[in-house]
Backbone bond lengths (Angstrom), bond angles and torsions (degrees), N, CA, C in turn:
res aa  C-N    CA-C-N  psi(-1)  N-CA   C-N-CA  omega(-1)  CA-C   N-CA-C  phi
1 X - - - 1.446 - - 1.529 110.89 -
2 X 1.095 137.16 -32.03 1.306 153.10 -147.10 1.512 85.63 -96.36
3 X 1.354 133.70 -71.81 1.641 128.02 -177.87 1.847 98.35 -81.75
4 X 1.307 107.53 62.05 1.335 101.31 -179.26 1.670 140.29 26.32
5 X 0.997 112.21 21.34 1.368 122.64 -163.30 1.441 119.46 -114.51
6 X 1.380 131.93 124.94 1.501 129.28 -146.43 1.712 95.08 -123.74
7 X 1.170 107.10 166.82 1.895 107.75 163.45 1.812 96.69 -154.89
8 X 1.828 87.78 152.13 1.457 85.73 -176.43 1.647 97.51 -107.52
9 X 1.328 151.67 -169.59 1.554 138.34 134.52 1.269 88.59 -116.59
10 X 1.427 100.29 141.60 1.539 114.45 -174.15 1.771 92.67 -127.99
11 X 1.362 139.70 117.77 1.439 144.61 133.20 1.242 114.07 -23.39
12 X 1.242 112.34 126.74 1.555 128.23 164.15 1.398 116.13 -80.41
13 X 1.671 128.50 127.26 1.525 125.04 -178.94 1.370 105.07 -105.06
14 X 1.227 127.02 126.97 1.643 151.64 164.95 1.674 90.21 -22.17
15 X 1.418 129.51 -48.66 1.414 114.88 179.25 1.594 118.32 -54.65
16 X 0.859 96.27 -47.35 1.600 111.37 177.80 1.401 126.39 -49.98
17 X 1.361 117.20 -43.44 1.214 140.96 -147.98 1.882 115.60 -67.97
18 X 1.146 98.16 -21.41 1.557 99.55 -171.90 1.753 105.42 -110.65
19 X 1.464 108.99 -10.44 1.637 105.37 162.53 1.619 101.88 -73.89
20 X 1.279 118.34 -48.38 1.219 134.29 -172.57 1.592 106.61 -25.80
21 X 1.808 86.58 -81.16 1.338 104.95 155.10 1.596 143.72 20.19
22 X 1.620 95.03 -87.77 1.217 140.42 -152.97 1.527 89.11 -94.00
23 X 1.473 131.42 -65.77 1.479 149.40 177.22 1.809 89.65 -45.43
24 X 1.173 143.32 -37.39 1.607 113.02 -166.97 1.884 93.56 -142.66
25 X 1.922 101.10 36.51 1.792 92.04 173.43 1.440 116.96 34.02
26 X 1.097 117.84 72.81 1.227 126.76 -176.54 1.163 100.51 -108.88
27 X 1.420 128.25 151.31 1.769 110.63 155.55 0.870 147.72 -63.18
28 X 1.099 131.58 153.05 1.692 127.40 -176.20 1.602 119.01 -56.63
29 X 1.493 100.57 -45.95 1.584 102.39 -176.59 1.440 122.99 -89.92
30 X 1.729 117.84 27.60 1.360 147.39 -166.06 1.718 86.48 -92.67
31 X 1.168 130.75 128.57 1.454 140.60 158.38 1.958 109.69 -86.21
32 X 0.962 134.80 127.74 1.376 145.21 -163.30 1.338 84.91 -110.59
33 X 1.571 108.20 131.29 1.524 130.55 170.61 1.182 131.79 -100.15
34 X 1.458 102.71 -65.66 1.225 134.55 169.35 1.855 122.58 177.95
35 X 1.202 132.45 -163.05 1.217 152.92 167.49 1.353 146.20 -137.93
36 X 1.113 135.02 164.95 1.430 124.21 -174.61 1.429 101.27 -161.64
37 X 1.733 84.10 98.67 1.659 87.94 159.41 1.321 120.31 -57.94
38 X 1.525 108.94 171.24 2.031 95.10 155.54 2.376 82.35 -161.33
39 X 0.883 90.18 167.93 1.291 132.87 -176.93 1.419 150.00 169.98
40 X 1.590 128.91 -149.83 1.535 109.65 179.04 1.618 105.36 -85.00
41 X 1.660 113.21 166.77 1.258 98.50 -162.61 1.686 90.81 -86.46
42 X 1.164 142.60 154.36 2.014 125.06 179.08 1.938 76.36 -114.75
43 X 1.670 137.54 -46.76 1.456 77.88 -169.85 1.790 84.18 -137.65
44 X 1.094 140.69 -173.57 1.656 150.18 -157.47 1.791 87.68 -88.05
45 X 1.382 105.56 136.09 1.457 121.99 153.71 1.520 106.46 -52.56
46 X 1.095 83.34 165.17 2.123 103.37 -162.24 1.383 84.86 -86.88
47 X 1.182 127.57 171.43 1.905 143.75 150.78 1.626 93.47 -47.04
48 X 1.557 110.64 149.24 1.705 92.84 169.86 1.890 84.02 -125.56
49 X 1.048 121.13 163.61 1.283 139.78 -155.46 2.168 87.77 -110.84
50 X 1.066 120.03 144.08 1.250 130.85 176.80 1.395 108.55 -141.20
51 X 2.061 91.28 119.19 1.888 72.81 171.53 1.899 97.02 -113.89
52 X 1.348 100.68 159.85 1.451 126.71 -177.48 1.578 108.06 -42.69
53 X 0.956 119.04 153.82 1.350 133.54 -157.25 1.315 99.56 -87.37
54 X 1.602 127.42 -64.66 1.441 112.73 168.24 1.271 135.33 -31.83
55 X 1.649 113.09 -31.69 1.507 121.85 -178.97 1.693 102.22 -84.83
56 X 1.530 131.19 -16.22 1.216 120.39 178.29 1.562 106.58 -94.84
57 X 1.420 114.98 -43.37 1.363 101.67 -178.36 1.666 124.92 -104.11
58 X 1.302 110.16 167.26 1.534 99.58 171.61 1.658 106.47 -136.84
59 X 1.592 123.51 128.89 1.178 113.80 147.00 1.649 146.99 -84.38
60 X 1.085 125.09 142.65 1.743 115.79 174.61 1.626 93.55 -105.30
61 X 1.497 108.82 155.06 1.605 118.13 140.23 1.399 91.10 108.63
């Protein structure tokens, strides 16, 4: 933020994956993750809302 510069990570969907592929000859036995653009920021990220960790995770054992 400070040198103006933002990144998003964007997830890759299994639908996607074989235009992807095909669009930049990639290999076949290449697993697609995801990406991260980055560039200038044009306007401020929203507030992001966080919920508490107990309510997202659960342990057993």
């Amino acid at each position: 933020a400070e040198a103006n510069i933002g990144v998003s990570l964007q997830h890759y969907n299994e639908l996607i994956e074989a235009a992807v592929k095909a669009a930049w000859n990639l290999p076949a036995k290449w697993t697609l993750k995801g990406q991260m653009p980055f560039g200038s920021i044009e306007t401020p990220a929203d507030p992001k809302a966080f919920i508490e960790t107990d309510a997202r995770f659960k342990t057993f054992g």
